[in-house]
KESE-765351 format. One record per residue (C-alpha): x, y, z; residue in three letters; residue number from 1. Coordinates in Angstrom, 1 decimal. Example, Ala and Ser with C-alpha at 12.3 -4.5 7.8 and 13.67 -1.06 7.14 Angstrom:
# KESE-765351
<node <12.3; -4.5; 7.8>; "ALA"; 1>,
<node <13.7; -1.1; 7.1>; "SER"; 2>,
# end
This chain:
# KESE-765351
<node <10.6; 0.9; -12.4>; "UNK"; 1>,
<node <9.6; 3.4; -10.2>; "UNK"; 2>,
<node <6.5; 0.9; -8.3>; "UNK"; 3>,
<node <8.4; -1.8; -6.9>; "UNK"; 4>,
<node <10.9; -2.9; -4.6>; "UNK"; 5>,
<node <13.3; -5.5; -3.9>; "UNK"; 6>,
<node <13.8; -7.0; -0.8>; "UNK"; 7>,
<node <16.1; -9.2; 1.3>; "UNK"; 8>,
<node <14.9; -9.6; 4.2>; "UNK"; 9>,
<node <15.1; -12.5; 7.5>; "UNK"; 10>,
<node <12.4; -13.3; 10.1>; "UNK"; 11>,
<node <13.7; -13.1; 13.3>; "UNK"; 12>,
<node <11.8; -13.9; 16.6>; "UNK"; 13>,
<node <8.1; -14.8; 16.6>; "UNK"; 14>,
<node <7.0; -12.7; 13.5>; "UNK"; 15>,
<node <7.0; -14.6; 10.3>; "UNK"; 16>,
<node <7.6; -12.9; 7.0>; "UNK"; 17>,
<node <4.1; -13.0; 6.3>; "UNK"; 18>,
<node <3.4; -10.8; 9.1>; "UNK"; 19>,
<node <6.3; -8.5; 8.5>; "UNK"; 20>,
<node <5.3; -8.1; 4.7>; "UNK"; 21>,
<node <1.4; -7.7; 5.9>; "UNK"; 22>,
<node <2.7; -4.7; 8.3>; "UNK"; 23>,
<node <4.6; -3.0; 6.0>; "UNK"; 24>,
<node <2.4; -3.2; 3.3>; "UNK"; 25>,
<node <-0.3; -1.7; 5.3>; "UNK"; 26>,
<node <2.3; 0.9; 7.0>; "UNK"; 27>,
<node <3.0; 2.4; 3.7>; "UNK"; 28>,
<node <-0.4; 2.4; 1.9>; "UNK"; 29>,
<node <-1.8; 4.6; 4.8>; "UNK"; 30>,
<node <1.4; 6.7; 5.2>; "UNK"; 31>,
<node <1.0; 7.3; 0.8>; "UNK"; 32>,
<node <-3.1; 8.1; 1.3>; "UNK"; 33>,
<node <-1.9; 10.7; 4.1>; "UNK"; 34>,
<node <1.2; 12.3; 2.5>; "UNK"; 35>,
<node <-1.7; 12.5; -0.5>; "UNK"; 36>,
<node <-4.2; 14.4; 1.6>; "UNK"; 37>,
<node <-1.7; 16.3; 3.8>; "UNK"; 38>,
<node <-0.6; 17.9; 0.6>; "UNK"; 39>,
<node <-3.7; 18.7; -0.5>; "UNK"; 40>,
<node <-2.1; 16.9; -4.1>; "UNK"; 41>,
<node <-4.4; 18.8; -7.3>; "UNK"; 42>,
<node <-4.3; 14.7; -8.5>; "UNK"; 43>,
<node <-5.3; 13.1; -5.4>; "UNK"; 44>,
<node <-8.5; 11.8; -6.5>; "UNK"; 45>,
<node <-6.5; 10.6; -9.8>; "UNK"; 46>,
<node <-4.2; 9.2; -7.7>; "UNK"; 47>,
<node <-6.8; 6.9; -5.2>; "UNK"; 48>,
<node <-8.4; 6.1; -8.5>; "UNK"; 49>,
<node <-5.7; 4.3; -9.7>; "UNK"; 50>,
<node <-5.4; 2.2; -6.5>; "UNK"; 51>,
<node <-8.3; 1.5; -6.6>; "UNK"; 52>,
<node <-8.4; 0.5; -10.5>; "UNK"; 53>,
<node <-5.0; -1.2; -9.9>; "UNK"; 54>,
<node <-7.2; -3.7; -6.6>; "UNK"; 55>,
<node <-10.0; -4.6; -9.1>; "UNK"; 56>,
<node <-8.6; -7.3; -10.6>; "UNK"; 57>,
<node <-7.7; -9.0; -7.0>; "UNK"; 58>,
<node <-10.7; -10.9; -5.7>; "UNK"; 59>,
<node <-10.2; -10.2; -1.7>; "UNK"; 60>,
<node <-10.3; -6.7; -2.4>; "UNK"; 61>,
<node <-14.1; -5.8; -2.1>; "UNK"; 62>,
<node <-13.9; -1.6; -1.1>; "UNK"; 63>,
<node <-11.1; 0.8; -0.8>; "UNK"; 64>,
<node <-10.9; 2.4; 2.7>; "UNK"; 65>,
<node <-8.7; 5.5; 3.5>; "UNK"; 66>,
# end
């Protein structure tokens, strides 16, 4: 499947894997919204509409920001 990864991956220092999952997660959601809009992609707004239909379901998710 093309929209997932696997992972093996160590905590090391004072960063927990919580933290280190939080940053990357947030690294590459901006870095996909910008390689979006720095391409001028025809299906960008397809595209952010189906992040955005794919966070409904997940309570804590109240508005999608770019």
């Amino acid at each position: 499947m093309p929209n997932h990864v696997h992972m093996i991956i160590q905590a090391v220092g004072k960063h927990t894997i919580s933290e280190i999952l939080r940053d990357l997660k947030k690294y590459t959601a901006k870095a996909i919204v910008k390689k979006l809009q720095d391409e001028k992609s025809d299906d960008y707004e397809g595209t952010l509409g189906k992040f955005i239909q794919a966070g409904e379901p997940l309570k804590r998710i109240k508005t999608y920001k770019v």
